[in-house]
N, C-alpha and C positions, 0 to 999 in steps of 0.2 A: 548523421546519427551515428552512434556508438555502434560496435560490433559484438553486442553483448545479450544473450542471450538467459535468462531468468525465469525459473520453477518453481511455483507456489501451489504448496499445498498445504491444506488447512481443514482435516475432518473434523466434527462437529459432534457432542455427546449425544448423538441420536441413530434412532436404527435405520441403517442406509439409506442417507439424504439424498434426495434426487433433487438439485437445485435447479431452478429455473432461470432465464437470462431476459434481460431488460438492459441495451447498451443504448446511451446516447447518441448521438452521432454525431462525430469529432467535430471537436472545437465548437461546439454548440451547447454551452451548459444549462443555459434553458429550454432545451427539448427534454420532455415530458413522455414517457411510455404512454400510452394507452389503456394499459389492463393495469388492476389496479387490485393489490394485494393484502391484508390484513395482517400485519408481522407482530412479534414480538421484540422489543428491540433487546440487548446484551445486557445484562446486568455489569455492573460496575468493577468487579473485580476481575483483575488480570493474571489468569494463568499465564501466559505466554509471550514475549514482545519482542521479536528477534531484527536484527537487522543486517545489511551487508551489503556490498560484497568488502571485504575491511574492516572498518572504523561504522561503515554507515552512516546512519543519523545519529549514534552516539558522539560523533564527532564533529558534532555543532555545539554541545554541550558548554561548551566555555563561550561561543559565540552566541548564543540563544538563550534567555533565562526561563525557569520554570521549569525544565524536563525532566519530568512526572514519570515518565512511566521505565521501568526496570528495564532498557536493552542490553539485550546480549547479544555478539557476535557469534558468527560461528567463526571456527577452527578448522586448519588442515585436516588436524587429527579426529574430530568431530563437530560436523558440517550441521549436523541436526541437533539442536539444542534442549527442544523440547519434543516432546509425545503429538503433541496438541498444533505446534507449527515448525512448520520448516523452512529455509527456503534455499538457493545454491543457484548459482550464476558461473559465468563461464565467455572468457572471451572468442571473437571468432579472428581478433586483429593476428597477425603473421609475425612470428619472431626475427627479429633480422639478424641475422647470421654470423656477422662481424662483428657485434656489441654484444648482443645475447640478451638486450631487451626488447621488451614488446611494443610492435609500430604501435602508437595509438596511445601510449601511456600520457598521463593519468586519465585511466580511462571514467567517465565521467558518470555512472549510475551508481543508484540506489534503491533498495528494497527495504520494505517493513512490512510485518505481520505483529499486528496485534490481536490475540487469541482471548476468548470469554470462553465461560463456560457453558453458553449456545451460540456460537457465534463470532465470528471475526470481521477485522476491517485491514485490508491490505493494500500498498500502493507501491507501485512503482516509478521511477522517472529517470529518464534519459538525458542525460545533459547532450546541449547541443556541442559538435566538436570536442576537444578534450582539453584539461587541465584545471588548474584551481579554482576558477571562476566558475566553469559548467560543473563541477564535480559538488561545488558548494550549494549551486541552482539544483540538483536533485536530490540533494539530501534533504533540503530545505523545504522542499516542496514535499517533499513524503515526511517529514517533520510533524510539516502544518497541517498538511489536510489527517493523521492519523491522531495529532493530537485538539483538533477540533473535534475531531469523531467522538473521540475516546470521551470529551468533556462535556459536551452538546446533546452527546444520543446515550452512551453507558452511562455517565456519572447520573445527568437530569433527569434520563428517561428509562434508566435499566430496567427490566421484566416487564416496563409497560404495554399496554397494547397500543400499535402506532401504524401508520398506513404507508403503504411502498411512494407513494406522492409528497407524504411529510419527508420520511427519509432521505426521497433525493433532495426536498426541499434542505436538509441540513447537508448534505454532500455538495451541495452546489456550495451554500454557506461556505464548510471545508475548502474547495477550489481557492476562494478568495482568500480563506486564510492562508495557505499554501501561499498563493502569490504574496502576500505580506511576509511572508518569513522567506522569501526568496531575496526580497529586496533588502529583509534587515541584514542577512547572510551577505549583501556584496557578490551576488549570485547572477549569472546572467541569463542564458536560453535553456530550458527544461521543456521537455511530454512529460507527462502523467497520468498516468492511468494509476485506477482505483476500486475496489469493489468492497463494498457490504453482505454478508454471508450473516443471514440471522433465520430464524425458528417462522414458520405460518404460525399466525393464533391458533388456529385448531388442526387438527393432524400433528405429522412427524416428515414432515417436509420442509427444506429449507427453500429460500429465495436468494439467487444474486441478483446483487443492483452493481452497475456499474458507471461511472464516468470515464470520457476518455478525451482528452486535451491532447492535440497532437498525434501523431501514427505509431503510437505503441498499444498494439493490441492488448486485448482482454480474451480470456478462452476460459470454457468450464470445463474441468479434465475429470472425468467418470473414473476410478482405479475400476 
């Protein structure tokens, strides 16, 4: 696995969401939580869609057709693009001394946050070892599984009322799609982790949902 380390944070227009956690358990896409939650799914329009660390998923763009939604990278000079999401990664590979570049190069992840206005869907994925191949495999797969989201659950289903059991039902969907655009990509080994951040139907509470393919962890971080 990569040496690479990634910080997502994504607050949500409500008064201090205390999200609750529901993780699969790796590499078991059809495992099913137990407690079973009443959500609001994301309306349709996208304040926010960042990507990175790089190019990220915007740099499938000429290899992938259809890519719908506005990414942006972040910048040296500013890392945080938007209000609404952020994200920032950071190698832990060792510089070698004598060339002055990084062991490990191209190093092979990817991030996406796509932000609503209740509500995000974020993924991550590790390419396995490094260079073009794996680096394609993680874009690719944060591609797919954020742009099934984005089509499946915002577009068909935004502000609906939908249950934490449907949702993984379309996150697993997501998975698969992922893998299909890993394969159109010429991509090879990727994790992926992924989470769903949307509204209770009633209250001012959020829920994450999460999948996890592979050993890249998933965390809910309290500011």
């Amino acid at each position: 696995m990569e040496g690479l380390l990634s910080l997502f944070r994504c607050p949500c227009h409500s008064s201090e969401p205390e999200p609750k956690t529901a993780i699969t358990r790796p590499g078991l896409i059809d495992a099913v939580p137990s407690v079973t939650y009443s959500l609001l799914a994301p309306g349709p329009a996208v304040i926010g869609a960042l990507t990175g660390p790089q190019e990220g998923v915007a740099g499938l763009q000429q290899k992938l057709k259809d890519c719908d939604l506005p990414w942006e990278q972040p910048s040296s000079a500013s890392p945080h693009q938007h209000p609404q999401s952020w994200g920032d990664a950071s190698s832990l590979y060792d510089t070698d001394p004598e060339t002055g570049y990084r062991n490990g190069d191209l190093i092979a992840d990817c991030y996406g946050i796509v932000t609503y206005q209740t509500g995000a869907v974020l993924a991550l994925a590790d390419g396995v070892n490094w260079g073009i191949r794996p680096m394609r495999a993680a874009s690719a797969a944060v591609y797919g599984f954020l742009k099934h989201m984005h089509w499946e659950l915002a577009v068909k289903q935004g502000g609906q009322p939908i249950s934490s059991i449907a949702a993984f039902a379309t996150m697993r969907e997501a998975v698969q799609s992922a893998q299909q655009q890993v394969l159109a990509a010429d991509g090879t080994l990727t994790t992926l982790v992924a989470a769903l951040v949307c509204p209770q139907r009633s209250g001012s509470k959020h829920v994450m949902l999460s999948v996890v393919i592979g050993d890249s962890p998933a965390y809910v971080w309290r500011a």
